[in-house]
Structures are given as structure tokens and as C-alpha cells.
ZAMARGU-4260 file (C-alpha; in steps of 0.2 Angstrom, whole numbers, plus 5000, padded with zeros to 4 digits):
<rodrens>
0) 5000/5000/5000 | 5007/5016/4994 | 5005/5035/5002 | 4989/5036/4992 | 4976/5025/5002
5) 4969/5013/4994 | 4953/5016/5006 | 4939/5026/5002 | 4940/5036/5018 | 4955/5042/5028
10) 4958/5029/5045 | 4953/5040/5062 | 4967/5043/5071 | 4960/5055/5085 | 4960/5042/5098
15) 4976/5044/5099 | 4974/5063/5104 | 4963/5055/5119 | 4978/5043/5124 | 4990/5060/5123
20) 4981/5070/5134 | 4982/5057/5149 | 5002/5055/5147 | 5005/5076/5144 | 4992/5080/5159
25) 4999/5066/5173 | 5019/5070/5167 | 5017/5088/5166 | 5012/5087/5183 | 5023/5073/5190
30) 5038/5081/5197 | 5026/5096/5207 | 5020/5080/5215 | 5038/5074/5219 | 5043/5090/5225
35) 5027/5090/5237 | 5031/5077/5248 | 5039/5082/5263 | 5055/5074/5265 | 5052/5057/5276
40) 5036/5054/5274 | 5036/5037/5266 | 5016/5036/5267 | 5014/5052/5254 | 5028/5046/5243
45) 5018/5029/5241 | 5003/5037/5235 | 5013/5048/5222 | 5023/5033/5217 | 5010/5021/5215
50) 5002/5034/5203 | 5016/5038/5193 | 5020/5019/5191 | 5002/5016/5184 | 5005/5031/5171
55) 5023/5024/5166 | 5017/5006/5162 | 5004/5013/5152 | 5017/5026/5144 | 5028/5008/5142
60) 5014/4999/5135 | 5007/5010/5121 | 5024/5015/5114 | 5029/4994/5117 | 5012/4993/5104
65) 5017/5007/5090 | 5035/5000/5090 | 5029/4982/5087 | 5011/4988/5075 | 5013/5002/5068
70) 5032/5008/5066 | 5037/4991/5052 | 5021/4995/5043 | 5023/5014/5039 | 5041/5010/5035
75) 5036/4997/5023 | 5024/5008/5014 | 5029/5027/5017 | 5041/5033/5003 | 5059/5033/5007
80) 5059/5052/5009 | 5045/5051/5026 | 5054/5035/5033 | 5066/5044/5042 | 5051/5055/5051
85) 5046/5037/5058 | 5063/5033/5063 | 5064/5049/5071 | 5048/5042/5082 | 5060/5026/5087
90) 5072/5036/5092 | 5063/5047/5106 | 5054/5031/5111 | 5070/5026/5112 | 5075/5041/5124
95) 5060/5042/5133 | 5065/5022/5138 | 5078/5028/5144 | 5072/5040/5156 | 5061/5027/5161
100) 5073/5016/5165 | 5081/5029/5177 | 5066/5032/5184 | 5059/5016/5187 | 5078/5012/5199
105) 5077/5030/5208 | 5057/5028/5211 | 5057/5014/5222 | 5070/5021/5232 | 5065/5036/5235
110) 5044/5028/5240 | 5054/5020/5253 | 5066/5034/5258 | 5061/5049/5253 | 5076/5059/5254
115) 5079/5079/5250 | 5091/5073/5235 | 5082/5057/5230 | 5065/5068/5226 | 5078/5083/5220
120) 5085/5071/5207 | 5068/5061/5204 | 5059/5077/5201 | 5074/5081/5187 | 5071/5067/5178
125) 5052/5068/5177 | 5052/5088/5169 | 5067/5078/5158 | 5054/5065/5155 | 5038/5076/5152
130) 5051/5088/5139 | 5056/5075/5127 | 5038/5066/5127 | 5030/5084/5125 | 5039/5085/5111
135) 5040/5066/5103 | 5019/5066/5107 | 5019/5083/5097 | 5029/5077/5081 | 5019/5063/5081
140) 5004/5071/5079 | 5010/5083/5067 | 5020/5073/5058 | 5015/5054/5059 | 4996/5054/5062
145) 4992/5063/5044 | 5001/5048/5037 | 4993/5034/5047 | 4977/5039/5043 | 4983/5038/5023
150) 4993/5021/5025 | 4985/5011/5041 | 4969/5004/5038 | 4955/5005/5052 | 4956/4984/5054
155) 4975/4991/5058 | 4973/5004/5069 | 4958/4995/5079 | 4971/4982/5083 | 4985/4995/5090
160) 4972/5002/5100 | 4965/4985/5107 | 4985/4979/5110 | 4987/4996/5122 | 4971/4991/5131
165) 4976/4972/5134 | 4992/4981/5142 | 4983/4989/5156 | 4977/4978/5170 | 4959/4975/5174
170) 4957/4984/5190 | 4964/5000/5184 | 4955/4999/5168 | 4941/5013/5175 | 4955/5024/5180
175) 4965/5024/5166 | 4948/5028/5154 | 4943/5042/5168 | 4961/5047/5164 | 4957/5049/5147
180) 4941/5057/5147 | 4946/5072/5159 | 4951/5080/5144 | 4949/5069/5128 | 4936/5076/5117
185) 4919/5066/5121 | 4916/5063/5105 | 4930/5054/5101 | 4926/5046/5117 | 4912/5038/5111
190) 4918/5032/5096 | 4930/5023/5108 | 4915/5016/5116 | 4906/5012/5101 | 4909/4996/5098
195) 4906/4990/5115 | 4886/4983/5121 | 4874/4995/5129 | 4877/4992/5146 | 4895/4995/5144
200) 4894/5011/5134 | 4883/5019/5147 | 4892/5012/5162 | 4911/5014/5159 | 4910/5034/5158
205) 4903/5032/5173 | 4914/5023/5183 | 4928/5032/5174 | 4922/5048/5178 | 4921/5041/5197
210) 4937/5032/5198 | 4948/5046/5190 | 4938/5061/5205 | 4942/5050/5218 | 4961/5045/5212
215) 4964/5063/5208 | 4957/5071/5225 | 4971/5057/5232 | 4985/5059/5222 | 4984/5080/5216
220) 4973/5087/5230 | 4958/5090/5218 | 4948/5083/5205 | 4952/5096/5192 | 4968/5094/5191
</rodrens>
């Protein structure tokens, strides 16, 4: 499949935008809530770590999906001139792993002892985080989603979105779609939901809308956040 779709109609990629505004909103926010716990107080630093953890593995699982659905199949069928903005895309998931992996050593340690320097340096590495995601999750939208919706079919893309669901585990799948309702446009929302039966449609939003108030009154102070 070539640049020039062979489909009818252009794939919808906003989803993705959804997905986006949970991972800008939660590490934009992160190392304010780092910086917030008061030095020794291992009860605080729990909370704020068990939340980060959640949005990392989901940050992991999503960018684990594109590498293994979407990445090979742009670069098979983009022209030669566009594949490097796809590798450019590897290369700040590349990055961003990186931070992660730092994070994911100094976190722990810092939830059980959580020193002046340890939240100092943690803190550091979550604005370094939220600057190079900012920009990869940018890029990609500028950049990569006109072309997926050209060159992924929607049999295609239903299955990246349905790989980065399986990734989050069941009893956080409320919070983490109250995640991305907060501020994911509500009509893309229901799309989301569309192929789902009726009970489901109408009771998720609820129970996401609940779980994420509640989580966020815990972990930011409010539930606007």
C-alpha cells in the first residue's frame, strides 16, 4: 500500500489525541508532586509513586504497541523520503525508555526513603521525561498521524488500540479511561466506546468519571487537576 490509500475514507486517528492528553496532563504534573512530599514521609511518597508507576506502564505499554504495529508497517509503505520521520519516532521512544529506566531504579527508592536529594534528582528526571515526550507526542501528531490515517487501515489501527488496552490491567481499567476522558474530546470518546454493548457504553463513563475524581482528590489534591 502506497502514500495514496487505497481506502475510500481516511483511518481515524484521533484516539490517539485522547491517549495524549492522559500521558501530557499526569507528566506535566509529575515532578510538582515529587517536590510535594515532605522529606520522610514514606506514606505520601507511596501514593505519588503508586500513581506515577500506573501512568509509566501505560506510557511503556502504548509506545511497546506502536514499535511492534505500527512503526514496520509505515516504514514498509511510506516513501523513502518520510521513513526517516518514523525513525525519528523510534528514536525518542528510544529516549523516553531511557528515562524510564532511570526512573523506574530511583522511584522505588525514593517511595521507601524519601530523601531531600532522592525527590531533588527524581523530580529532574520527570520535567526531563515530560520535555522529550511533550515533544515526541507533538511530532507525532504533526507529523505521523496525517500519514497513518493515509497508509494504516482501520482493521489496523483497531488492533493497535486494542494491543494498548490488553496492556493495562483490569482493575485499573476505570481509572485509566477516567484518565482519558478528563480531557479527551467526548466525541471521540464515544467512538471509543462504540463498539462496545449497551450496558458497557453507558456504564464505563461512569465509573471512569468516578474512579479518576476520587484517584485525583488522592494523588493531586483535587479533582480538576
Amino acid at each position: 500500500m502506497s502514500t495514496s490509500t487505497q481506502n475510500e475514507q481516511l483511518t481515524d486517528t484521533r484516539e490517539m489525541l485522547v491517549v495524549h492528553s492522559l500521558f501530557r496532563r499526569e507528566l506535566r504534573l509529575a515532578s510538582g508532586l515529587v517536590r510535594g512530599v515532605a522529606p520522610g514521609d514514606a506514606r505520601r511518597a507511596g501514593v505519588v509513586s503508586a500513581h506515577l508507576g500506573l501512568v509509566e506502564d501505560v506510557l511503556h505499554h502504548h509506545h511497546a504497541s506502536e514499535d511492534d504495529l505500527l512503526w514496520p508497517k509505515l516504514l514498509d509503505r511510506v516513501p523513502e523520503e518520510i521513513a526517516p520521520v518514523v525513525r525519528l519516532m523510534e528514536a525518542q521512544h528510544g529516549q523516553v525508555d531511557v528515562l524510564l529506566a532511570r526512573i523506574g531504579v530511583l522511584r522505588p527508592q525514593w517511595t521507601q526513603d524519601p530523601t531531600t536529594e532522592r525527590g531533588a534528582e527524581l523530580a529532574g528526571l520527570y520535567d526531563e521525561l515530560y520535555g522529550g515526550l511533550a515533544e515526541h507526542l507533538g511530532d507525532e501528531e504533526t507529523r505521523v498521524l496525517p500519514l497513518v490515517a493515509r497508509c494504516i487501515t482501520a482493521e489496523e489501527w483497531n488492533e493497535l488500540g486494542e494491543a494498548g488496552r490488553t496492556g493495562i490491567p483490569r482493575k485499573d481499567m476505570a481509572l485509566v479511561f477516567g484518565m482519558m476522558m478528563y480531557e479527551g474530546d467526548p466525541e471521540v470518546v464515544k467512538i471509543m466506546l462504540a463498539p462496545a454493548p449497551l450496558p458497557v457504553r453507558v456504564l464505563v463513563p461512569r465509573l471512569g468519571r468516578r474512579a479518576f475524581r476520587k484517584h485525583s482528590i488522592a494523588v493531586h489534591g483535587t479533582a480538576t487537576p
